[in-house]
C-alpha positions as CSV (number, residue, x, y, z in Angstrom):
1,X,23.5,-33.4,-18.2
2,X,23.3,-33.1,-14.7
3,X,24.5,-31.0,-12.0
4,X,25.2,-31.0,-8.2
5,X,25.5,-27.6,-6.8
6,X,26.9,-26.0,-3.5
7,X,25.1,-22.6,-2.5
8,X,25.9,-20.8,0.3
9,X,23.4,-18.3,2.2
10,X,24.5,-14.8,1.7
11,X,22.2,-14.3,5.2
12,X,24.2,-16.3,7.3
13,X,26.5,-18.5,5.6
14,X,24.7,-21.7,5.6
15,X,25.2,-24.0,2.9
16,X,22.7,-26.4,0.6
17,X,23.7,-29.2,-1.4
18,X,21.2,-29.9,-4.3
19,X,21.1,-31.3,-7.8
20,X,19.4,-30.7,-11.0
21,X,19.1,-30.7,-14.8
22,X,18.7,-26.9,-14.7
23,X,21.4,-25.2,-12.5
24,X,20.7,-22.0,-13.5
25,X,16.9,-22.0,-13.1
26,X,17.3,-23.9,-9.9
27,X,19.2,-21.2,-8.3
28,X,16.9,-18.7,-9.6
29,X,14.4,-20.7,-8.0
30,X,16.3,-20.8,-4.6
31,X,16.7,-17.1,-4.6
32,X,13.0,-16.0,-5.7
33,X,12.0,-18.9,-2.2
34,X,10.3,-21.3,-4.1
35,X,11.9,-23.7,-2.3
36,X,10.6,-24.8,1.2
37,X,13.6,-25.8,2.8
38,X,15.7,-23.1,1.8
39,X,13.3,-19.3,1.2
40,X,14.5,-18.7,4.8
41,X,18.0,-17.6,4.0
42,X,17.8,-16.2,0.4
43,X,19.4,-14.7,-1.3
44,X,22.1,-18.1,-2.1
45,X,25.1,-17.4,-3.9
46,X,26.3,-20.5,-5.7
47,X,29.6,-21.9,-4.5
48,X,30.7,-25.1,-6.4
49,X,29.1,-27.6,-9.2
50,X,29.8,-30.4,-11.2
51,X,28.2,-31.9,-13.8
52,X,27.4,-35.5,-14.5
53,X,26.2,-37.0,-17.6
54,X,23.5,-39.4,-15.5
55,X,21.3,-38.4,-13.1
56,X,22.4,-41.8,-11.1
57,X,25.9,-40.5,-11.1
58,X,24.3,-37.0,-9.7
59,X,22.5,-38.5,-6.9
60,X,25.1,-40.5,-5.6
61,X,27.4,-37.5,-5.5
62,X,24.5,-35.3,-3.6
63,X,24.3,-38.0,-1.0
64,X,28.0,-38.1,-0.2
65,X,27.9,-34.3,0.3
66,X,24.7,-34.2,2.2
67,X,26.6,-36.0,4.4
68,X,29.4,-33.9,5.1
69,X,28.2,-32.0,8.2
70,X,30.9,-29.8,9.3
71,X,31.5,-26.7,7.9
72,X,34.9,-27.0,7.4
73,X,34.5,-30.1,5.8
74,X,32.5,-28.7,2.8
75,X,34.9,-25.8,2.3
76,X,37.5,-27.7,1.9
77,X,35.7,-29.9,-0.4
78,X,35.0,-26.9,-2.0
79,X,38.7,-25.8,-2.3
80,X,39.9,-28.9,-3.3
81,X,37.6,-29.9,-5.7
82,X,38.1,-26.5,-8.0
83,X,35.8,-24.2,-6.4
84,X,33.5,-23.0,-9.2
85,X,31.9,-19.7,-9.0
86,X,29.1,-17.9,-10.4
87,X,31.2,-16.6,-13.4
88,X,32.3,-19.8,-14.6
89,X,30.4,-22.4,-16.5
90,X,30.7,-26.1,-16.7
């Protein structure tokens, strides 16, 4: 399976898009910055996901969020799409 993740900077609010085989390790990875474009504003809390049984599937589904470029755009994405947080699985 396959995820696409939302995470949201707990430093200033800025969001990433990402996705991955491994949600939880990638956000683990995100938060310990061992990931260039985002180890400037750990610590990320992790705002929405979805999984995807093919990685195809995935990437299209990154790309259309990547880009979504307002704010309020992606929180409403967020909202309306069954916001997920940490607590919950799948």
């Amino acid at each position: 399976m396959y995820f696409v993740y939302i995470i949201e900077s707990e430093k200033n609010g800025r969001y990433y898009t990402g996705q991955t085989d491994d949600l939880e390790e990638r956000i683990e990875r995100h938060n310990k910055g061992r990931n260039r474009s985002t180890m400037a504003f750990v610590p990320w809390r992790l705002k929405w996901w979805h999984e995807f049984r093919t990685r195809s599937e995935a990437v299209k589904m990154e790309a259309r969020l990547k880009r979504i470029k307002k704010r309020e755009y992606i929180e409403r994405f967020v909202v309306e799409n069954n916001f997920r947080g940490i607590a919950q699985s799948g």
